[in-house]
MARMARMI-778300 format. One record per residue (C-alpha): residue in three letters; x, y, z. Coordinates in pm, whole numbers, padded with zeros to 5 digits, always signed. Layout:
<drennus>
AlaXYZ;...
</drennus>
This chain:
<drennus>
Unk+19232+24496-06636;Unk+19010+24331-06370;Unk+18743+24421-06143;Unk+18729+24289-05782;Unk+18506+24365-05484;Unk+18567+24240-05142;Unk+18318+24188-04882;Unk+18293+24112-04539;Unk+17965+23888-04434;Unk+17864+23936-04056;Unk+17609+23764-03890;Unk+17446+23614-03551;Unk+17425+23262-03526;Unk+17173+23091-03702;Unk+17066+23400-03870;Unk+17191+23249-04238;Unk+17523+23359-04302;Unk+17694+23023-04390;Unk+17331+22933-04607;Unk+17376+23221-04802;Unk+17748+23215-04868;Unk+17644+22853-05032;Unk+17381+23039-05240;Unk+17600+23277-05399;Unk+17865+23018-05476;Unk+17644+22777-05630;Unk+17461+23074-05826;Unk+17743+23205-05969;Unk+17830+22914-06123;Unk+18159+22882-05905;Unk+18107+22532-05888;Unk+18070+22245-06148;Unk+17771+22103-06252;Unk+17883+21715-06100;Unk+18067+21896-05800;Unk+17989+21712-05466;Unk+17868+21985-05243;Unk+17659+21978-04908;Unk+17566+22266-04671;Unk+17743+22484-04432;Unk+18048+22439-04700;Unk+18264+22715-04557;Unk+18274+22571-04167;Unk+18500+22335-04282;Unk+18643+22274-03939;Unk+18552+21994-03737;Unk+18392+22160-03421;Unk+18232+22450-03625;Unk+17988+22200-03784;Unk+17942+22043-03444;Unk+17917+22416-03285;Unk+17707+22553-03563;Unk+17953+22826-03578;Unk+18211+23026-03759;Unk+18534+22991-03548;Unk+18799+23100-03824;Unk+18796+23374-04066;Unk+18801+23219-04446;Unk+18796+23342-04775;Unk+18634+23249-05082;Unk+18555+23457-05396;Unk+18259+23396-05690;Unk+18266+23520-06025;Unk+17986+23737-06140;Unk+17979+23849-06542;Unk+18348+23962-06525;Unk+18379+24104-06195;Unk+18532+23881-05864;Unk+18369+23890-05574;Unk+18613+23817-05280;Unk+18389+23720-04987;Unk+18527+23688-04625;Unk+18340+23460-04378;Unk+18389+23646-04049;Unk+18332+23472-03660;Unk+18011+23599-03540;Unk+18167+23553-03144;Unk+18347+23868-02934;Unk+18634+23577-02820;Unk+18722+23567-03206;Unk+18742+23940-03201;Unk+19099+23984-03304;Unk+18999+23811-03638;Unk+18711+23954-03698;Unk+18932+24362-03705;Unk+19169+24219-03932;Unk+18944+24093-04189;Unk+18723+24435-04146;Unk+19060+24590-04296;Unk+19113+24380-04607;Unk+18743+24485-04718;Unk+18529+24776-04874;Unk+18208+24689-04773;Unk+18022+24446-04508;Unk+17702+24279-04542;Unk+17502+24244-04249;Unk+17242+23927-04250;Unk+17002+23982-04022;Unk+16713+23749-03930;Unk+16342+23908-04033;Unk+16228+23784-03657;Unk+16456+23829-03448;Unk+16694+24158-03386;Unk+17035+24224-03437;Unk+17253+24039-03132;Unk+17511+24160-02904;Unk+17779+23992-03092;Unk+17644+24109-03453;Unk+17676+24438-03268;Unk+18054+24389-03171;Unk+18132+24324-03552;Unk+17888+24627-03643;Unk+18061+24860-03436;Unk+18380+24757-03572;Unk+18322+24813-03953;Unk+18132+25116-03874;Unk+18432+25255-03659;Unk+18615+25161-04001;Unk+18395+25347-04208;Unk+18232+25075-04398;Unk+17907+25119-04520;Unk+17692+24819-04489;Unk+17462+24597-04712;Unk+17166+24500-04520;Unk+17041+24139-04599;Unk+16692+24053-04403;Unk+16652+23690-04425;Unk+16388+23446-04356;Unk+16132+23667-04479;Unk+15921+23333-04521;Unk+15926+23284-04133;Unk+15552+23307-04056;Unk+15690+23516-03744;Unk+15915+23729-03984;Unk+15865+24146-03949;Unk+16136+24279-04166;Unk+15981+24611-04123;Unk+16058+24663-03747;Unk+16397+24492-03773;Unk+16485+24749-04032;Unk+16344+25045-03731;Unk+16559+24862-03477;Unk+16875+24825-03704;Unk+16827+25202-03751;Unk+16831+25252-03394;Unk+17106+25044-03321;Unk+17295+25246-03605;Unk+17278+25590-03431;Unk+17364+25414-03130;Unk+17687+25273-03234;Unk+17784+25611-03342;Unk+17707+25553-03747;Unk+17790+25862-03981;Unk+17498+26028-04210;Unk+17643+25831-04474;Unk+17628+25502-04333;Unk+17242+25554-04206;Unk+17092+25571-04525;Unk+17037+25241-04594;Unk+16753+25249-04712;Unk+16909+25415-05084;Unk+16920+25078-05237;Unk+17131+24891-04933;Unk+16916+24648-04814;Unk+16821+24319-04957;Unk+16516+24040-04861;Unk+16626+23738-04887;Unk+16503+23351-04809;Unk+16871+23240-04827;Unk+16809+22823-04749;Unk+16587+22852-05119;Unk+16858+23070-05277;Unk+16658+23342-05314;Unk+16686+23727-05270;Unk+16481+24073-05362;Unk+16524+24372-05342;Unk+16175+24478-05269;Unk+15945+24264-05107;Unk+15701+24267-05309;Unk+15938+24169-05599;Unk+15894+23822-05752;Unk+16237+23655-05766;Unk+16376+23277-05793;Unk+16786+23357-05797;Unk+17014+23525-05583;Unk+17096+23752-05836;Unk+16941+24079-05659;Unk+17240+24070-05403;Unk+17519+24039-05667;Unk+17328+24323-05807;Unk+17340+24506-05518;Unk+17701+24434-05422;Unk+17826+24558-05721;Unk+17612+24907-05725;Unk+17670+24954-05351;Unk+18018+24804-05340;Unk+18358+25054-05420;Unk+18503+24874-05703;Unk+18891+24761-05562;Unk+19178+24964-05650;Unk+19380+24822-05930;Unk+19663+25011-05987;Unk+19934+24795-06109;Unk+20154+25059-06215;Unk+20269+25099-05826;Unk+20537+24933-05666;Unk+20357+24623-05472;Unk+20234+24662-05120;Unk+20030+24444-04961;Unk+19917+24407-04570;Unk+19926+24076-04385;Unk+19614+24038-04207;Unk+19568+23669-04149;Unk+19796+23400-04109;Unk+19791+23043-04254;Unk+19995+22713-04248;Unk+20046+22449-04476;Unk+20293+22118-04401;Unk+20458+22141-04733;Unk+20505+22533-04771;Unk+20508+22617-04340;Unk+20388+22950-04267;Unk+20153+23189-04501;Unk+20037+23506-04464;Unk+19689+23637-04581;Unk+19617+24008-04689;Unk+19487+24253-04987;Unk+19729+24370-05242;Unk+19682+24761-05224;Unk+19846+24829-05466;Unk+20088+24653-05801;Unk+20187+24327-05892;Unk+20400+24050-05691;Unk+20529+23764-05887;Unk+20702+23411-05766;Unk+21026+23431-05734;Unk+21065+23801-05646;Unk+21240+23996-05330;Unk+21054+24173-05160;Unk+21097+24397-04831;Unk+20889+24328-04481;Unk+20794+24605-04262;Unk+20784+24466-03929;Unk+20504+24633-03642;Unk+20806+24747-03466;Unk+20905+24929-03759;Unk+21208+24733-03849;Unk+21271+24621-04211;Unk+21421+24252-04346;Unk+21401+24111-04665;Unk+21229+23778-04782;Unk+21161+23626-05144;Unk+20801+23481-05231;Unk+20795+23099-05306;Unk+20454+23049-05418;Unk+20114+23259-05443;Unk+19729+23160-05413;Unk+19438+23303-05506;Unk+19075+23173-05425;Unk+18795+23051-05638;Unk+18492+22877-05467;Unk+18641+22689-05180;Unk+18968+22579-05408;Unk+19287+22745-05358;Unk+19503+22831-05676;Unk+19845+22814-05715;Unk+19942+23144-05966;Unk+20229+23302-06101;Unk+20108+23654-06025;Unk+19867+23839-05764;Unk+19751+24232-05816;Unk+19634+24498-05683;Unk+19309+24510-05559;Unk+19261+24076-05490;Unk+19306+23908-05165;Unk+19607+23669-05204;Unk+19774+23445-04951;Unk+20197+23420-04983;Unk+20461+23159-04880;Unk+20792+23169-04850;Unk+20828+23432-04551;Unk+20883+23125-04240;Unk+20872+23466-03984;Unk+20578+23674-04127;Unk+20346+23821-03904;Unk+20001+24006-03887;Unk+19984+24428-03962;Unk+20329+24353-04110;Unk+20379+24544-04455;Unk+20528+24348-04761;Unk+20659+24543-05028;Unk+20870+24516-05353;Unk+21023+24941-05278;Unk+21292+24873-04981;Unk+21148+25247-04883;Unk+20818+25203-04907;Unk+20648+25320-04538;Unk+20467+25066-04331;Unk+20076+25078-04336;Unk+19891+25146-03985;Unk+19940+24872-03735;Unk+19670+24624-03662;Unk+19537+24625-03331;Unk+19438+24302-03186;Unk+19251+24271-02817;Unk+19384+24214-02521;Unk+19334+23892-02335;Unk+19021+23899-02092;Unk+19029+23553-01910;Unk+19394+23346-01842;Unk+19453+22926-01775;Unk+19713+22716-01675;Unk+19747+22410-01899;Unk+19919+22113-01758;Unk+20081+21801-01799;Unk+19814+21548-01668;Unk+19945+21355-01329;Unk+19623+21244-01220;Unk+19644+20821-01130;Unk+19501+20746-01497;Unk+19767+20989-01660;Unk+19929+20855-01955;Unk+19622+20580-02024;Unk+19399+20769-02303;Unk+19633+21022-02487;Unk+19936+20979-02719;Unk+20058+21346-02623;Unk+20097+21319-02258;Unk+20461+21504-02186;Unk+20585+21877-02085;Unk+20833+21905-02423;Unk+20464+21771-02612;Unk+20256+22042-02449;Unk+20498+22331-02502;Unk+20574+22226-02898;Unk+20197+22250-02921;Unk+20093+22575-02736;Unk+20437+22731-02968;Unk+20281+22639-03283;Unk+19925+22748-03201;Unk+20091+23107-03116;Unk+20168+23104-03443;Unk+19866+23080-03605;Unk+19653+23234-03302;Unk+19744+23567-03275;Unk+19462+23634-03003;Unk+19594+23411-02735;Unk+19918+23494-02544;Unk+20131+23231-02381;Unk+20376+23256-02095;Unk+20652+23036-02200;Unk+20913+23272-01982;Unk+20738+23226-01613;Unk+20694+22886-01670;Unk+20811+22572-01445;Unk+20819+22317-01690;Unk+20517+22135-01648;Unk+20278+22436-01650;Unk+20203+22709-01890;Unk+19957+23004-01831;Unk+19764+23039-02141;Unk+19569+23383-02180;Unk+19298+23423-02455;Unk+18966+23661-02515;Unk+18713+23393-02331;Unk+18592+23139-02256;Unk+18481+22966-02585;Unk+18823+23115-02747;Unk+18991+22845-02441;Unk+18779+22556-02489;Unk+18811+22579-02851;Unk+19190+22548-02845;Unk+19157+22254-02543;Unk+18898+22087-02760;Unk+19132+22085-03112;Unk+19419+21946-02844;Unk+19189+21659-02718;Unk+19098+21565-03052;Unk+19492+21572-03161;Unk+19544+21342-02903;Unk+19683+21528-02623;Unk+19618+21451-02259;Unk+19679+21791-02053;Unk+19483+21965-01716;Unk+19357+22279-01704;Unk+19297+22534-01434;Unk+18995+22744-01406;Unk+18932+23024-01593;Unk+19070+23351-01379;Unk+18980+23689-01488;Unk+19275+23936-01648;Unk+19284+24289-01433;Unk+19371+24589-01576;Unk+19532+24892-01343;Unk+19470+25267-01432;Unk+19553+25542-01255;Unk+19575+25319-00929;Unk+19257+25196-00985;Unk+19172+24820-01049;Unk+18958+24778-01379;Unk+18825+24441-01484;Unk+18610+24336-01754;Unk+18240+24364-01828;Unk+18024+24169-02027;Unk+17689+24280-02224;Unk+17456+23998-02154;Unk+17123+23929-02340;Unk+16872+23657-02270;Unk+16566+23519-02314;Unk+16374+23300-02093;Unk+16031+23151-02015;Unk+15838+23448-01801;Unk+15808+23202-01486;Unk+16149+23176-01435;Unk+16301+23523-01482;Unk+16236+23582-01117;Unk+16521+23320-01003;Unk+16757+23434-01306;Unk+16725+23783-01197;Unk+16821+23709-00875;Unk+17089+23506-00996;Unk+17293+23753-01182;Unk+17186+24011-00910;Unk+17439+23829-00621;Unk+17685+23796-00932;Unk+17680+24186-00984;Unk+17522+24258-01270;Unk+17284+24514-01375;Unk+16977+24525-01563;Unk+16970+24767-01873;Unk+16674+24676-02065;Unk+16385+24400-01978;Unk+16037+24323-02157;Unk+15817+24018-02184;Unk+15630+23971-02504;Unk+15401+23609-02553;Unk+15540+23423-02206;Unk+15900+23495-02296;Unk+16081+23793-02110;Unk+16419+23952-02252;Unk+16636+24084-02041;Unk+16994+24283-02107;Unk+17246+24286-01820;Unk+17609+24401-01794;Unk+17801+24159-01582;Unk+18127+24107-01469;Unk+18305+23835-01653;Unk+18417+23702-01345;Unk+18035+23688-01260;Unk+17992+23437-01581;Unk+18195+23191-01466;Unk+17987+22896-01367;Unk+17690+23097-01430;Unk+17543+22923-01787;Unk+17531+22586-01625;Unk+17346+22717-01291;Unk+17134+22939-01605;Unk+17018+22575-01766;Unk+16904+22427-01474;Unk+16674+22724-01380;Unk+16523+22788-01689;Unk+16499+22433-01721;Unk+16692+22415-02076;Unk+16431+22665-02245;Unk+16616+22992-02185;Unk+16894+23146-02498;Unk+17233+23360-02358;Unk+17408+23543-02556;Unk+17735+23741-02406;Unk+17953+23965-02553;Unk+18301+24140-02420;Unk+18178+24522-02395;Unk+18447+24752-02155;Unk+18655+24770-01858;Unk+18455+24938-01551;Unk+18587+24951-01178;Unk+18646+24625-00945;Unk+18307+24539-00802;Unk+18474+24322-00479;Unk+18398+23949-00460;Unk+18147+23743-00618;Unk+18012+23423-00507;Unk+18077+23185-00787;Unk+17920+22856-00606;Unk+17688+22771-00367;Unk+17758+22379-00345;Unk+18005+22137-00310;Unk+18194+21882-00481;Unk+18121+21464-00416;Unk+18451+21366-00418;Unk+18531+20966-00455;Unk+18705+20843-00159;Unk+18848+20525-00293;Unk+18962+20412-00643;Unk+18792+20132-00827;Unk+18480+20138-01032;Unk+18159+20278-00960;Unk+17815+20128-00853;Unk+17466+20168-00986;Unk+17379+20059-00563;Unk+17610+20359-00492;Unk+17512+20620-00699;Unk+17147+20551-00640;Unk+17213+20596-00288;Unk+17407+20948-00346;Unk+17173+21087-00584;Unk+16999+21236-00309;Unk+17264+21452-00199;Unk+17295+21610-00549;Unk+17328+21566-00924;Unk+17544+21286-01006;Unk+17837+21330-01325;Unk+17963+20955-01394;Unk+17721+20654-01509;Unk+17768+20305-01336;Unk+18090+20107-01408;Unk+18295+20369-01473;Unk+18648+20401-01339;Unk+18717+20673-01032;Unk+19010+20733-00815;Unk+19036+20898-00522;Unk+18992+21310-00507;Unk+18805+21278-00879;Unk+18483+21457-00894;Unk+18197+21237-00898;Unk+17883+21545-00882;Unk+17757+21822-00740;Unk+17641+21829-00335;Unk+17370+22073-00276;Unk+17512+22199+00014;Unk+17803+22448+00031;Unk+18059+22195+00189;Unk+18243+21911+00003;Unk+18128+21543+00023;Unk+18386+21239+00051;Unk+18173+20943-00102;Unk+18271+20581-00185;Unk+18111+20540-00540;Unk+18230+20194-00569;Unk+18021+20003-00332;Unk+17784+19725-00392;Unk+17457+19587-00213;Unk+17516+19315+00062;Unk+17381+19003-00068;Unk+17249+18778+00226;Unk+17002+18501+00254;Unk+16748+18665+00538;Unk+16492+18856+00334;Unk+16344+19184+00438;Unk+16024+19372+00357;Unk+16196+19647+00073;Unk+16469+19524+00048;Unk+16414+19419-00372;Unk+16334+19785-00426;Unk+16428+19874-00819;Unk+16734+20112-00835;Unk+16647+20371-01005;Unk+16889+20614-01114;Unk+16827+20947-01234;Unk+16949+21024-01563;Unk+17311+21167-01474;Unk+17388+21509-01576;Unk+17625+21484-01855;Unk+17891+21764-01859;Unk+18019+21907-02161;Unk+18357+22063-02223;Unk+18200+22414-02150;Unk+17990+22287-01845;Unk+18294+22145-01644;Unk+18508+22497-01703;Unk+18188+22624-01573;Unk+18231+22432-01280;Unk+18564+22357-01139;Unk+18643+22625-00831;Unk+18963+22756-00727;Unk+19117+22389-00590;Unk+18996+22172-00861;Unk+19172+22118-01229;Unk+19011+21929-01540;Unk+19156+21653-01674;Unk+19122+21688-02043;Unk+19191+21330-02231;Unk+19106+21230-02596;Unk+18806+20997-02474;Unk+18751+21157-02141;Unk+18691+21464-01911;Unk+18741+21467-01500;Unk+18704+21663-01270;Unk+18912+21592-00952;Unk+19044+21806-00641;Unk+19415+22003-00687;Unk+19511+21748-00429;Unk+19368+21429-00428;Unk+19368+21270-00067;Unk+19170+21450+00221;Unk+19490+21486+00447;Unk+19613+21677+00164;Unk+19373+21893+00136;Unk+19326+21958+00509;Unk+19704+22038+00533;Unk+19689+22315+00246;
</drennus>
């Protein structure tokens, strides 16, 4: 017989979670002794290293004397919510890493609230005890608080009976006092298997297992990802799906994998009580029900979020189209945005309404959107997006849209101006304290109210302030909201643009392309600090004549240009603008590019 244990880790960002999931598998011996291994080993995706952040849910699983660990590495961010539920439901426990400075943030909260709600009892691990800032003592006072708050039964308070771990996870190191003297991680393997409900093993059952992720492989096509609850499934065998709707079909399992460190393995059998990924179903889905008893009843469905903020993606017919990407057609697009349904259960696509060349592409935010733009630039797509538009909700005639929980922290000089900020964008203050220069201050704001507002938040705070926003409930409609108070510089001519030029606009506002770079006419060359659009020709040069005149070998200097990231220019674009999203580059232009154009519409 075998013992298992599966565990969820949830975290903030930067609090440790990734660190100490490296800690445990190199403790445990999952790994060999002349394995290559760096840091941050389970973001193995491209733009969560870049990020710093957990984007997809992943598995891996350490074994500990003769008991496996299963542990699931959950997306700290509310846009990933949908994954983050479904993973809550293949485990029996959750470990919360906390940092021993700072306190528990709105988006730990969002995963908190959900395993609590699924009456998990959490393991508390306070790390960076060696911070000379750390005070695990209060965090522990303010986790309790935020406990009761989120509604957390008698049972699940009492952490204190042997649930909570100190830990300095970057040395591999963890306590379960702090006063104990310790140089392994053993203490939280320890603690995870007092604290953590062994997994049910009975193979006797007929096989039932849950699909609660999904995966996809080029050789095998489409997996699914779950906990066997119960018997045995072998390769080879028939075995009945019960679909969300209820319906029933059968299917026959080609191959099954099991985990070990960060390697998959092929085996002939998974049981009761591991998490196991399947192929061989092409049409599997997640909350679907596989079983080996034709009658066996479905398990309760999986909810997953509704879309908060929507998109329309584009084929790109800007003057450069078709220069920088390799994917540039509709038929491209569309193949795309199908197979990312299939693996993305939290976005929702609008193939039906669509006119060929434009879909409207729904998801849970905005970093959920420009991931999914991002992984299609890199691919080699060329597209243009829309900007973001919030997703309304009617009840009982009444229009509902969504609200945000909103924490930040900025110098003490500047709160003033970011107060007033988020004031005209209708949000309200719920909490606010300054402590050493540095006030924190909790707002609930509109989501439409967000839009634009983290790049106007940078320049105030002058690049020292921290936001962190989470999705937190659907309120009433609180009537317009002022999203920008400048202009566009728009180019006015195509060609290539002038350091003469651009030293001469800077004055009007911040300027978003360097010298010698190529424009055309309606692109988006920076911001003008007054309300009203600015036609501009970029591309001229300084009149060289022979008469010389007092000034007139004045150095250009050009300010350093404000570079715009992916995030920043979804910030920006307004209502009549689109981004054009290439491999190499990102422009922002007009909806319609000449200025008759956009005085007839």
């Amino acid at each position: 017989m075998h013992h298992y244990r599966n565990i969820a880790i949830i975290a903030h960002v930067d609090h440790g979670k990734t660190t100490l999931i490296d800690a445990l598998l190199k403790q445990s011996g999952t790994f060999r002794e002349n394995e290559e291994i760096g840091t941050g080993i389970m973001d193995s995706n491209d733009q969560e290293k870049e990020r710093g952040i957990t984007i997809y849910a992943k598995n891996t699983a350490v074994q500990y004397n003769d008991v496996k660990i299963n542990i699931v590495d959950t997306p700290w961010h509310a846009d990933f919510g949908s994954e983050v539920e479904r993973v809550l439901r293949m485990v029996d426990s959750v470990c919360l890493v906390v940092d021993a400075h700072e306190w528990p943030m709105p988006q730990t909260k969002f995963v908190l609230k959900k395993a609590l709600e699924l009456g998990l009892k959490p393991i508390v691990v306070i790390n960076k005890i060696d911070k000379p800032t750390a005070r695990p003592t209060e965090v522990i006072d303010m986790l309790f608080d935020l406990f009761i708050q989120l509604g957390a039964t008698d049972e699940q308070l009492d952490i204190t009976d042997g649930r909570i771990v100190y830990a300095i996870a970057r040395d591999g190191i963890a306590k379960k006092e702090l006063s104990d003297e310790s140089s392994n991680i053993y203490p939280l393997f320890e603690t995870i298997l007092e604290q953590v409900e062994e997994a049910k093993n009975d193979t006797s059952k007929p096989f039932k297992m849950q699909i609660a992720n999904l995966a996809y492989d080029n050789y095998v096509g489409r997996m699914g990802i779950g906990r066997v609850y119960e018997g045995i499934v072998k390769v080879g065998q028939t075995v009945t799906i019960i679909g969300n709707d209820g319906s029933r079909r059968t299917g026959k399992v080609s191959k099954i994998y099991t985990t070990l460190g960060l390697k998959k393995i092929e085996v002939p059998t998974g049981e009761a009580g591991d998490i196991i990924t399947i192929a061989g179903i092409p049409d599997i889905y997640v909350g679907e029900t596989i079983s080996s008893d034709a009658n066996a009843e479905g398990m309760p469905p999986i909810t997953i979020d509704a879309p908060t903020l929507k998109m329309e993606f584009m084929v790109n017919d800007s003057p450069f189209a078709g220069k920088e990407g390799k994917f540039v057609t509709s038929r491209q697009i569309r193949d795309r945005l199908e197979k990312e349904t299939e693996m993305n259960v939290g976005l929702v696509i609008d193939f039906e309404n669509s006119d060929g060349n434009s879909y409207s592409v729904s998801g849970r935010g905005e970093l959920h959107l420009s991931v999914l733009i991002e992984t299609m630039r890199r691919e080699g797509f060329e597209l243009q997006v829309g900007p973001p538009e919030v997703i309304f909700h009617e009840e009982e005639g009444k229009k509902l849209e969504p609200i945000e929980n909103v924490v930040m922290w900025v110098p003490e000089s500047t709160s003033g101006a970011v107060f007033e900020l988020l004031g005209k964008r209708k949000g309200i203050v719920k909490n606010m304290n300054t402590e050493n220069g540095i006030t924190n201050m909790e707002f609930e704001v509109p989501t439409r109210g967000l839009l634009g507002f983290r790049s106007r938040f940078v320049i105030e705070t002058k690049g020292e302030g921290i936001i962190y926003s989470s999705f937190s409930h659907y309120d009433e409609y609180k009537w317009p909201i002022e999203k920008r108070d400048a202009g566009s510089m728009i180019s006015g001519v195509t060609g290539e643009t002038m350091a003469f030029s651009l030293w001469n606009l800077q004055d009007r506002g911040p300027i978003f392309v360097e010298p010698a770079t190529s424009v055309y006419e309606g692109m988006i060359i920076g911001e003008h600090l007054k309300w009203s659009d600015l036609v501009v020709n970029p591309t001229k040069n300084k009149q060289l004549t022979n008469m010389r005149a007092s000034g007139a070998d004045e150095a250009i200097r050009l300010t350093p240009i404000r570079k715009m990231t992916l995030e920043d220019c979804l910030d920006y674009i307004g209502e009549d603008e689109y981004l054009e999203a290439t491999p190499t580059s990102l422009r922002l232009r007009k909806k319609y590019l000449t200025e008759n154009e956009r005085k007839k519409h």
